[in-house]
C-alpha positions as CSV (number, residue, x, y, z in Angstrom):
1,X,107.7,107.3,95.8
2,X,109.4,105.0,93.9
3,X,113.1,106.2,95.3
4,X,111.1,104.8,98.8
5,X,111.5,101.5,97.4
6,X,115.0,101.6,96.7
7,X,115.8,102.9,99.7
8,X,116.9,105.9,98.5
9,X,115.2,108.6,101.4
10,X,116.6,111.8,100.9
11,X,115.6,111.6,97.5
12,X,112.4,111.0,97.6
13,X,112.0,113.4,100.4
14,X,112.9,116.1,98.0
15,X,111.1,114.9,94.8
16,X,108.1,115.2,97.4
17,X,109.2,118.8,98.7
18,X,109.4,119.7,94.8
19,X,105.6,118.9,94.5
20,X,104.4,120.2,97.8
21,X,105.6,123.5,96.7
22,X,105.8,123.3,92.7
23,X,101.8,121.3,92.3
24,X,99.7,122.2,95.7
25,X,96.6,121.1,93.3
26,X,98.5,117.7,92.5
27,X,95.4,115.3,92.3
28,X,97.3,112.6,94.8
29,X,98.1,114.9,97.7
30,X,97.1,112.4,100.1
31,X,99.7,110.4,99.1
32,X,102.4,113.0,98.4
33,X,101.3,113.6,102.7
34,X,101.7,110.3,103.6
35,X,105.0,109.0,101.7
36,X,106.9,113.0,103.2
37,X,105.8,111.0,106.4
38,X,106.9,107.6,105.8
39,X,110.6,108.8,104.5
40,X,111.0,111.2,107.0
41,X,110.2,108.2,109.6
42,X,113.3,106.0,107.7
43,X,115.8,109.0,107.6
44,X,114.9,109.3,111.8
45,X,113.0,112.5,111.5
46,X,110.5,111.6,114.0
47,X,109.1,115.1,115.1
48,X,108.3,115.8,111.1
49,X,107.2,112.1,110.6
50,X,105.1,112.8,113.7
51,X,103.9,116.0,111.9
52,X,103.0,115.0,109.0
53,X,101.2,111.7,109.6
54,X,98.9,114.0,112.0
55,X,98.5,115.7,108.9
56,X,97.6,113.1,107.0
57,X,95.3,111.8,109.4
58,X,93.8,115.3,109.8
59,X,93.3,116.1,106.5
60,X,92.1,112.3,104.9
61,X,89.4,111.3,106.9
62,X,88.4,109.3,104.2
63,X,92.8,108.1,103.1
64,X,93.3,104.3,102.2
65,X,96.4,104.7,104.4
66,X,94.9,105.7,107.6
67,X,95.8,102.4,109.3
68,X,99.4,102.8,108.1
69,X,99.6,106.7,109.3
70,X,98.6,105.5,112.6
71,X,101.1,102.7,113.0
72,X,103.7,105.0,111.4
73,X,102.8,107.9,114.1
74,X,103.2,105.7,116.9
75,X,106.2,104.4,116.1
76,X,107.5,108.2,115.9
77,X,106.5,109.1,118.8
78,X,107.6,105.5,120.8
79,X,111.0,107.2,119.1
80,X,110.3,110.3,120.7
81,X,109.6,108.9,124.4
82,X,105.9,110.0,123.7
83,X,104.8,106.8,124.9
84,X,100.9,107.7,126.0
85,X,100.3,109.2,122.8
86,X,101.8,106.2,120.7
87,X,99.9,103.5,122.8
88,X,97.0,105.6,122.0
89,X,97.8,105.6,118.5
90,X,98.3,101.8,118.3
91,X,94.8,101.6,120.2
92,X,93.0,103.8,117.9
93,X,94.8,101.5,114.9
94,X,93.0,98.8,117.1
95,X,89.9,100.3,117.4
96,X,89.4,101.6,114.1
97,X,90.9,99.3,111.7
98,X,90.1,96.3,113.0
99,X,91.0,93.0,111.0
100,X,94.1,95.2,109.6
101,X,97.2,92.9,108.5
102,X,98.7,95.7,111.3
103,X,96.7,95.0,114.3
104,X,98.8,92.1,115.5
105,X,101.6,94.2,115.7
106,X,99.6,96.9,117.4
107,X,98.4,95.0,119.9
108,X,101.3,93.9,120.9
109,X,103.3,96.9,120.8
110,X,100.7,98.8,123.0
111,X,101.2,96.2,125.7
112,X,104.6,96.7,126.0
113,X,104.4,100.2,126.0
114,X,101.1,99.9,129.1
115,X,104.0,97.8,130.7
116,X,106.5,101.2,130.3
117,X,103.4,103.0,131.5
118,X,103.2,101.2,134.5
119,X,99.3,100.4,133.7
120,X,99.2,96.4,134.1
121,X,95.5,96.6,133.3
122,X,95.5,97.9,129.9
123,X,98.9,96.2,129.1
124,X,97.1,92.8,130.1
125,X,94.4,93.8,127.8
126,X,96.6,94.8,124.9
127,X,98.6,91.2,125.3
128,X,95.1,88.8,125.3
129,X,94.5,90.4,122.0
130,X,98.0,89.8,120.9
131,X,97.4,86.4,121.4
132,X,94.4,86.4,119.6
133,X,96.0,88.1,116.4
134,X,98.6,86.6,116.5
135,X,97.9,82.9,116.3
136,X,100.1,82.5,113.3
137,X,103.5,83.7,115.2
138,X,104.5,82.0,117.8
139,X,107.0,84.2,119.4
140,X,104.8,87.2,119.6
141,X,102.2,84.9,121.1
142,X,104.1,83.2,123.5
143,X,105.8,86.7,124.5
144,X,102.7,87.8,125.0
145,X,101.4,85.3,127.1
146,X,104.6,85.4,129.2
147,X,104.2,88.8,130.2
148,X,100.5,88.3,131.4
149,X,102.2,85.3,133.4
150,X,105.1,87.5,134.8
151,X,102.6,90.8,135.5
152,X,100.5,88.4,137.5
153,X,103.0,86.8,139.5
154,X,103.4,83.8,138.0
155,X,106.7,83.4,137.5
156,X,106.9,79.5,137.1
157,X,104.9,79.7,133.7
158,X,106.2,83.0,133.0
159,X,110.2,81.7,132.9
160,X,108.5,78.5,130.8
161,X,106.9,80.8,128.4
162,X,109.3,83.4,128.0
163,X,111.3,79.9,127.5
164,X,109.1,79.2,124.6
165,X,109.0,82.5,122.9
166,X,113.2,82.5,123.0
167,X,112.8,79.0,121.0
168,X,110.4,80.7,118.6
169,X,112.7,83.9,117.5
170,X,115.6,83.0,115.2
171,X,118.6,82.2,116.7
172,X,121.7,84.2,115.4
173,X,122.2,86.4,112.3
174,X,124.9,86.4,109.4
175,X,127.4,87.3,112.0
176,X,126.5,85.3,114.9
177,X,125.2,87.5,116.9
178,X,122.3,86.8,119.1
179,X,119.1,87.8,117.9
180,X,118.3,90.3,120.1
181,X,114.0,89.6,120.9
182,X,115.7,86.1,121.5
183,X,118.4,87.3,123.9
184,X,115.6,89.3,125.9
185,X,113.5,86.3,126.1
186,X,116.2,84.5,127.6
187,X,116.8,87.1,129.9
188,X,113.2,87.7,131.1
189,X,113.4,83.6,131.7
190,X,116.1,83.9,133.9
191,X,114.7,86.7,136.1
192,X,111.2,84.5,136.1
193,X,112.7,81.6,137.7
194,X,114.7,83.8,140.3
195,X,111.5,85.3,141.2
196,X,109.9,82.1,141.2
197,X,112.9,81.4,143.4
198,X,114.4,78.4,140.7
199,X,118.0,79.7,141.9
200,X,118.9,76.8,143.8
């Protein structure tokens, strides 16, 4: 897995096949399980990332990289338009891996997704504990908090905060392009203060 770190995929995806099929008794399987799924994830192979990190999670109740598998499944299948199953992945990451460095994330990214879903109530849920985890990061906080202003009709503080969240992502990269989390908060300001009717 050290090719992982450099970046270099497709190697490491075959130096993984070469001991899946050369050393099935190889005494860090688990691993060998988990890394096929994480390269297969970075070279956009999401219906064998999705596969093998539900083999993973099948076969290593017990695996130090359960939290990970979970995140890394759900993000395979939010690539695959399975977006039930990856909220329920980020909510089982939630639920039972609590205090992981990756439940921030989670929490947030299953709210967007209940927002995709169309289900406000668990989205709204999803968001408060994205502002609970994410006390250190202002953007995610504040984006977070915009939404729950904007899904409740409260487009006033929901242009403000969306406002605040904008100011909180970095501005432009090396080419100075908009960043694009900014550019969206900008945009979700704009259509709060229409709707809070701020268009005169």
């Amino acid at each position: 897995a050290i090719h992982n770190k450099n970046g270099r995929y497709n190697k490491a995806l075959e130096n993984l096949q070469g001991i899946i099929a050369g050393y099935p008794l190889f005494p860090n399987m688990q691993d060998v399980q988990f890394w096929m799924a994480e390269n297969q994830y970075y070279t956009g192979q999401f219906k064998l990332s999705d596969r093998n990190y539900t083999l993973y999670l099948g076969n290593y109740s017990e695996g130090d990289k359960r939290a990970e598998a979970f995140y890394g499944r759900a993000f395979s299948r939010l690539e695959l338009k399975n977006y039930r199953e990856s909220m329920s992945d980020f909510a089982s990451l939630l639920e039972f891996h609590a205090g992981h460095d990756l439940c921030a994330d989670a929490a947030f990214q299953a709210g967007k997704l209940g927002l995709i879903l169309e289900e406000s109530g668990p989205a709204m849920g999803f968001f408060q504990r994205a502002i609970q985890l994410n006390r250190d990061d202002n953007a995610r906080k504040s984006e977070a908090q915009a939404w729950i202003f904007y899904e409740n009709e409260k487009f006033e503080k929901a242009a403000i905060t969306f406002d605040q969240a904008a100011e909180a992502y970095p501005g432009r990269d090396a080419e100075g392009n908009l960043d694009p989390h900014r550019a969206e908060m900008m945009f979700l300001s704009a259509l709060s203060s229409f709707k809070a009717g701020n268009y005169k």
